[in-house]
C-alpha positions as a printed NumPy array, in Angstrom:
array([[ -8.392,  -4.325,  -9.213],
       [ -4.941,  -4.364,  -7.667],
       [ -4.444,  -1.047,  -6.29 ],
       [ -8.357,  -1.892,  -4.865],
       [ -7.331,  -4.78 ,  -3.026],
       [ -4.394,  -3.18 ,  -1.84 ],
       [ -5.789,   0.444,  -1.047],
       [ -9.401,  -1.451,   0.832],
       [ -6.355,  -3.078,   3.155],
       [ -4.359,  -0.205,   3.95 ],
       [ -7.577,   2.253,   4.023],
       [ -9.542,  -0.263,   6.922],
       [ -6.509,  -0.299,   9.067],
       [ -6.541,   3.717,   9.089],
       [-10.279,   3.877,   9.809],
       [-10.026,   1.546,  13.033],
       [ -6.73 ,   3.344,  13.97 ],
       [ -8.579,   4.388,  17.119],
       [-10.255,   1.328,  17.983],
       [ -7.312,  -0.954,  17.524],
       [ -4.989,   1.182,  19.552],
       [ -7.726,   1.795,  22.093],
       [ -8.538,  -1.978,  22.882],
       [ -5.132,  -3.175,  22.646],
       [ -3.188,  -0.762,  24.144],
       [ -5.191,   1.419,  26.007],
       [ -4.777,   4.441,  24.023],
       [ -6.124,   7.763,  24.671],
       [ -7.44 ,  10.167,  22.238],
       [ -4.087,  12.062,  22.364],
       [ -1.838,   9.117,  22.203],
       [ -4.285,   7.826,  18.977],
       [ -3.645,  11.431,  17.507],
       [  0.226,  11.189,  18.375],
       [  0.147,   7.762,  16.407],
       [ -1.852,   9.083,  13.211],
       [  0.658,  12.153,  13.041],
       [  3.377,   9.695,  13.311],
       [  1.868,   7.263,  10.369],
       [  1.412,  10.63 ,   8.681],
       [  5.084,  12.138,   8.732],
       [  6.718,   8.933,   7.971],
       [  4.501,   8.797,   4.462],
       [  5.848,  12.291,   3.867],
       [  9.514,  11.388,   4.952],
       [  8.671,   7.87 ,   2.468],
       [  7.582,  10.387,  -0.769],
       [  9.857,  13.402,   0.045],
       [ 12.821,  11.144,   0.836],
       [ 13.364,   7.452,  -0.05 ],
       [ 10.848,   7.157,  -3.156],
       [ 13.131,  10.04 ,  -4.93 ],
       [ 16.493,   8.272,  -4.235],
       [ 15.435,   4.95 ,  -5.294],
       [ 13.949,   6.967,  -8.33 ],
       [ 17.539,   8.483,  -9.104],
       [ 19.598,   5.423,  -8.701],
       [ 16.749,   3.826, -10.72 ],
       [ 16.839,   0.569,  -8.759],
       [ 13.111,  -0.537,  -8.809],
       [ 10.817,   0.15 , -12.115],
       [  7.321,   0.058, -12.033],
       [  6.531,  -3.153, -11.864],
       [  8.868,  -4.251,  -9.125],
       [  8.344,  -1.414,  -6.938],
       [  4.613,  -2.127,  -7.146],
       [  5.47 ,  -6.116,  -6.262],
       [  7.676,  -5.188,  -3.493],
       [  4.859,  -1.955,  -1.974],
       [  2.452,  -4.521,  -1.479],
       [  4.265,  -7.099,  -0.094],
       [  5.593,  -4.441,   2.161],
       [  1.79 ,  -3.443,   3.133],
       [  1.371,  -7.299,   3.976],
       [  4.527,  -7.006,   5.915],
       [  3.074,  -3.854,   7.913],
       [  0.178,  -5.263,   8.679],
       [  1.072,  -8.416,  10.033],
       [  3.155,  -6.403,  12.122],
       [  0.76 ,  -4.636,  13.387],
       [ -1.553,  -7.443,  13.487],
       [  1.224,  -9.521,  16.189],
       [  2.426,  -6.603,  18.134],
       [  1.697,  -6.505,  21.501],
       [  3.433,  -3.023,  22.644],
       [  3.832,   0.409,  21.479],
       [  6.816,   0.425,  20.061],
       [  6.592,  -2.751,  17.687],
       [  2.88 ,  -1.353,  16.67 ],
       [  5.333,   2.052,  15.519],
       [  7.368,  -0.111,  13.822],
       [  4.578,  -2.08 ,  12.12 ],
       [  3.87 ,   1.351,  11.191],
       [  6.73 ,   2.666,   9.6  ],
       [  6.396,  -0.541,   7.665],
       [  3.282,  -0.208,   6.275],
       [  3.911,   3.603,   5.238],
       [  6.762,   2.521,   3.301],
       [  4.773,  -0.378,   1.302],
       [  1.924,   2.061,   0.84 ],
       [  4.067,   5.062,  -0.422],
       [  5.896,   2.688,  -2.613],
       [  2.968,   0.775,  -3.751],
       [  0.571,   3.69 ,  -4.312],
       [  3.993,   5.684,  -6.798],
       [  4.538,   2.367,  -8.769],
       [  0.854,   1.734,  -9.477],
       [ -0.101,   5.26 , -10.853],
       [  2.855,   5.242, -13.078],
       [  2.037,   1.561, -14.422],
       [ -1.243,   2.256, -14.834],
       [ -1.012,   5.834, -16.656],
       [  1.269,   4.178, -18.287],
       [ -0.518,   2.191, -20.046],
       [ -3.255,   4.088, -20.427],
       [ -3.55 ,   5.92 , -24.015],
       [ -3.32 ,   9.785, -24.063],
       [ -7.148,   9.924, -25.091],
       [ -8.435,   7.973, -22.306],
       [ -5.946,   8.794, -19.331],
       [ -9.154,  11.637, -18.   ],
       [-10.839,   8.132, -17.687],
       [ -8.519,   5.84 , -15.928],
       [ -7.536,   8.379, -13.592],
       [-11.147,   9.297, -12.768],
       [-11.632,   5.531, -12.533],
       [ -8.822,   4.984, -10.05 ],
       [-10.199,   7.769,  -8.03 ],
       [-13.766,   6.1  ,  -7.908],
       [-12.662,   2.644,  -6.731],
       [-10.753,   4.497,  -4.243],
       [-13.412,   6.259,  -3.187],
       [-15.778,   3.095,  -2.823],
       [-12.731,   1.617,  -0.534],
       [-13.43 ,   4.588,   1.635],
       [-16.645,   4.004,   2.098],
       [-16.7  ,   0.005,   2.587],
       [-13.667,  -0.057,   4.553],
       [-14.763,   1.173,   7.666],
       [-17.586,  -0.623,   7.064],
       [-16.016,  -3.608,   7.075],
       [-13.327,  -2.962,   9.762],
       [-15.949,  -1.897,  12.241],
       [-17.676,  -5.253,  11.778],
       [-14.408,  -7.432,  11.858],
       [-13.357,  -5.63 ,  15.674],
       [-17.134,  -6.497,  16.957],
       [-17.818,  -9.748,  15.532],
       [-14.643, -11.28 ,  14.878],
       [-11.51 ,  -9.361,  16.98 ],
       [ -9.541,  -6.29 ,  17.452],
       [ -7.266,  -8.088,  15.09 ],
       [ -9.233,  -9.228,  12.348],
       [ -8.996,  -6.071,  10.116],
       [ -4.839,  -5.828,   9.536],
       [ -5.218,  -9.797,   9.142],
       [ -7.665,  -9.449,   6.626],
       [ -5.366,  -6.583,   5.407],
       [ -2.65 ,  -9.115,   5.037],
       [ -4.45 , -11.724,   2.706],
       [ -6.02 ,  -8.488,   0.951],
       [ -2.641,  -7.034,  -0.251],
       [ -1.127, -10.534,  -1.04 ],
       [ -4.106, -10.824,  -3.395],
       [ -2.909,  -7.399,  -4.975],
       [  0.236,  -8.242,  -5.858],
       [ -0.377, -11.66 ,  -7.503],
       [ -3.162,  -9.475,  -9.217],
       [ -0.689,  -6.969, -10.23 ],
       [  1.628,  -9.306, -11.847],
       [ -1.017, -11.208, -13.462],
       [ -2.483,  -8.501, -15.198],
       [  0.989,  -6.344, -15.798],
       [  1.837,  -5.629, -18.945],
       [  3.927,  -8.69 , -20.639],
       [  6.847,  -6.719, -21.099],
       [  7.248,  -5.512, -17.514],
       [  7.122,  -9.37 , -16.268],
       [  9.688, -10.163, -18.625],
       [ 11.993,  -7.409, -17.664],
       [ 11.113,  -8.219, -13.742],
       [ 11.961, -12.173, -14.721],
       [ 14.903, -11.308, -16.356],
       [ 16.023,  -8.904, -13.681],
       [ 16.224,  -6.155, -15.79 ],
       [ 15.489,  -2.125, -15.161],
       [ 13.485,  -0.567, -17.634],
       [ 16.503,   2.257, -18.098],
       [ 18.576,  -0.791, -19.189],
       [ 16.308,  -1.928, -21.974],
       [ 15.981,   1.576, -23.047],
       [ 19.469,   1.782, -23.59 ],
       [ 19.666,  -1.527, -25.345],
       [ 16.942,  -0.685, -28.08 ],
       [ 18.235,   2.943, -28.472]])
């Protein structure tokens, strides 16, 4: 239910890319494509490059990194939501990559996690399905907010979605990931303390 709420935000903003940038700022088709490219290569530069490092110096675990993704996402699309030129809507951007990258990691791992090894075929498969419904009824739903509501509705809505994730997330994580996030503790510490 989390990584729904979460994914339906991030996954309406990227369906009325074009309209947004088009009523706003005037966009063309090329500068819309130059924008999506851009979105694109700083989620590659997020995976390939910062999710590794902070993996290494193991400075967010699961359940933090999951907190702080979609927070982030609510971050990028408020941004995105109150920018009213090119370059803070790039910025808003870059944002919102980051939160999803880091979001989308965290959540896979907590929720595989917890999955038993005879029923992981199943969660995974289920993860994939409510993503797939959040494909369908995001657009949906986006389309609808621009022409009844405004060009802003849908990263607004984003913003209240992806809030809603992460109190979700931490009310259904696992007790002892809240305990190690209240405590301020890494996972890799504990590890070392019961070992």
């Amino acid at each position: 239910l989390a990584r729904t709420l979460v994914e339906l935000a991030i996954i309406m903003t990227h369906a009325v890319f074009a309209d947004y940038t088009r009523a706003k700022f005037g966009w063309d088709q090329k500068a819309t494509g130059y924008g999506m490219a851009f979105s694109g290569a700083l989620s590659v530069l997020v995976d390939l490059g910062a999710l590794p490092v902070l993996h290494r110096m193991q400075l967010l675990t699961e359940l933090p990194a999951g907190l702080l993704g979609a927070l982030t996402v609510a971050t990028g699309l408020a941004m995105l939501a109150m920018s009213h030129t090119a370059k803070s809507f790039m910025l808003g951007l870059g944002v919102l990559s980051l939160g999803t990258s880091l979001f989308k990691s965290a959540l896979n791992t907590l929720v595989m996690g917890c999955a038993r090894r005879d029923e992981a075929g199943v969660v995974s498969g289920a993860m994939d399905a409510m993503e797939a419904v959040c494909r369908v009824t995001a657009p949906l739903a986006g389309g609808l907010l621009i022409e009844n509501v405004s060009v802003e509705a849908p990263p607004y809505l984003g913003v209240g979605l992806a809030l809603a994730g992460a109190v979700t997330l931490y009310e259904v994580a696992p007790a002892q990931h809240k305990q190690a996030l209240l405590q301020g503790k890494t996972q890799a510490s504990q590890q070392k303390k019961t070992a």
